[in-house]
C-alpha positions in Angstrom: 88.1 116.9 96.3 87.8 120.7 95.5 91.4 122.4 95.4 90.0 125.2 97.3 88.9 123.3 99.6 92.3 121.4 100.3 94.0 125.1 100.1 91.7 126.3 103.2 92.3 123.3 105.4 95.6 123.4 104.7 96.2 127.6 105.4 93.8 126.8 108.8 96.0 123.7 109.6 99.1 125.8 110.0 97.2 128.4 112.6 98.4 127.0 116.1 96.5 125.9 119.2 93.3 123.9 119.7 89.9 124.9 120.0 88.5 127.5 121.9 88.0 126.3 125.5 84.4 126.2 125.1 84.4 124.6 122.2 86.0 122.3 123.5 84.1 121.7 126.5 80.7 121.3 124.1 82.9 118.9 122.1 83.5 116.7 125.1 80.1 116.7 126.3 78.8 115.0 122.7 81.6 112.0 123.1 81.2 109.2 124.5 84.1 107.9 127.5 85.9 105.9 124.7 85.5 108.4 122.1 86.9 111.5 124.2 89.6 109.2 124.4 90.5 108.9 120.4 89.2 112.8 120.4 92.7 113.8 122.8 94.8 111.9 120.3 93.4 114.0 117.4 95.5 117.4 116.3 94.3 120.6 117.3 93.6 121.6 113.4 92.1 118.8 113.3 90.0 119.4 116.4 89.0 122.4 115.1 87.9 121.4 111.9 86.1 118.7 113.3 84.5 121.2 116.0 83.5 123.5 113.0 81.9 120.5 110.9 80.0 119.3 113.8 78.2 123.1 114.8 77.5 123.1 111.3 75.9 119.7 111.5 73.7 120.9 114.8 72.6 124.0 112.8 71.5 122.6 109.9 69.8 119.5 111.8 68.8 120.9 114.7 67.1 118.6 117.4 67.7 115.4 114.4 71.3 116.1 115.6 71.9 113.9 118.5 74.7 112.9 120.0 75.4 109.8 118.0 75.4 112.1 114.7 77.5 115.1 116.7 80.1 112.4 117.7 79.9 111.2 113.7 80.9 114.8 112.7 83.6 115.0 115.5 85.2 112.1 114.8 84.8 111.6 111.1 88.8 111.8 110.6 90.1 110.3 113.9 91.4 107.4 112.0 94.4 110.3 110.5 96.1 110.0 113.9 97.4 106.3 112.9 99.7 107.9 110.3 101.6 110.2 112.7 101.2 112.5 109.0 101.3 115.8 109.7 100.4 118.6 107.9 103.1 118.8 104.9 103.3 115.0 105.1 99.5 114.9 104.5 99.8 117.4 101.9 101.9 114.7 99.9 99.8 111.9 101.1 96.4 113.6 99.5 98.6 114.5 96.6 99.7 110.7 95.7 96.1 109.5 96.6 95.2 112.0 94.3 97.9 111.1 91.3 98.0 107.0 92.0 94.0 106.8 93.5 93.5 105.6 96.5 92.9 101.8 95.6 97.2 101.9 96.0 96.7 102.8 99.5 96.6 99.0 100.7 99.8 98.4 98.8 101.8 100.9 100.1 101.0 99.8 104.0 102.9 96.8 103.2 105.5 99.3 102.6 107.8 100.7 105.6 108.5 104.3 106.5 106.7 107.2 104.4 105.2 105.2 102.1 103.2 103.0 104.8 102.4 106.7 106.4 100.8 107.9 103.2 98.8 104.5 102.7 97.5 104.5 106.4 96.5 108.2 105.7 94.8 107.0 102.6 92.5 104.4 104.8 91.6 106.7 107.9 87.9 106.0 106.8 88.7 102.6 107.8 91.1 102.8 110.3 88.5 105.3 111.9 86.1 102.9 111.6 88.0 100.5 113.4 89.0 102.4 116.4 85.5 103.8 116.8 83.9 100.2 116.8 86.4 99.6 119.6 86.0 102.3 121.7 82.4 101.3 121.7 81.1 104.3 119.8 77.0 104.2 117.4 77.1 102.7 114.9 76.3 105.7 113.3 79.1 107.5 114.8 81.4 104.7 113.4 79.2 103.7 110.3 79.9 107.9 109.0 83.8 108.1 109.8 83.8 104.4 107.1 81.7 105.7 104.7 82.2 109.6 104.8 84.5 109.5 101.7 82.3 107.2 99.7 79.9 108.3 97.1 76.4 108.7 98.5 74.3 105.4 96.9 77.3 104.0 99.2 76.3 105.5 102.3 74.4 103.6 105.1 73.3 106.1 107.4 69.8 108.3 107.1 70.4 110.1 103.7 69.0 113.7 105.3 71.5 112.8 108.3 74.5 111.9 105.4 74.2 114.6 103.3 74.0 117.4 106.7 77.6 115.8 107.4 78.9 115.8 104.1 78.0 119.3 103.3 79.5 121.0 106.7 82.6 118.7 106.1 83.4 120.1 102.4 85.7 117.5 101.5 
């Protein structure tokens, strides 16, 4: 994870609202019932990050961006919202993650208060996962919010289609 990149989405996090209105609207219209669902419970930074990874995924892809792979890039991070983190608490989740590794994250749910926070944070890839498969999202859609933080001879989904999301999503 690139310090500047953690140094943007942290300065963007703190800029208020949502997306724009339109961009919410086109968000919508690439989700599924159940998916605009875990989309509303989703912060507006993280709404608009998600917004911006997913027009970068339609440029770069074009028509190979359907909506399965639009939803993927909307709802890569929806499993954050399980934490109740926000931004300064994420901040010092990413930070311990970063100082203990993320293989303590399972230990620290067991864990009450803050310290279960940080270690659900740690697992949104699978916690995401999870909720997607139950709202009935693509597999590809859910397969990308597991796997979007593994390395790449990890990743199950088309390898053109991977690397589009990984690149718009910087992180």
């Amino acid at each position: 994870m690139a310090i500047a990149h953690l140094a943007r989405r942290f300065f963007g996090s703190l800029r208020p609202g949502g997306p724009t209105s339109s961009n919410e609207a086109w968000a919508r219209a690439q989700l599924l019932p159940g998916e605009v669902e875990l989309w509303a419970t989703m912060s507006n930074p993280d709404r608009r990050h998600a917004v911006a990874v997913a027009r970068e995924v339609a440029r770069s892809l074009g028509h190979e961006a359907g909506r399965p792979v639009l939803a993927a890039a909307l709802l890569h991070d929806v499993g954050k919202t399980v934490s109740g983190l926000r931004t300064y608490g994420r901040v010092m989740a990413t930070l311990a993650g970063m100082a203990a590794g993320r293989a303590e994250a399972t230990t620290w749910t067991k864990s009450n208060g803050f310290r279960r926070r940080v270690g659900l944070y740690l697992l949104h890839p699978q916690l995401g996962g999870d909720l997607l498969a139950m709202a009935g999202a693509d597999t590809v859609t859910e397969a990308w919010a597991r796997e979007h933080h593994l390395p790449p001879d990890q990743w199950t989904i088309d390898r053109r289609v991977a690397d589009a999301l990984k690149a718009a999503d910087d992180d």
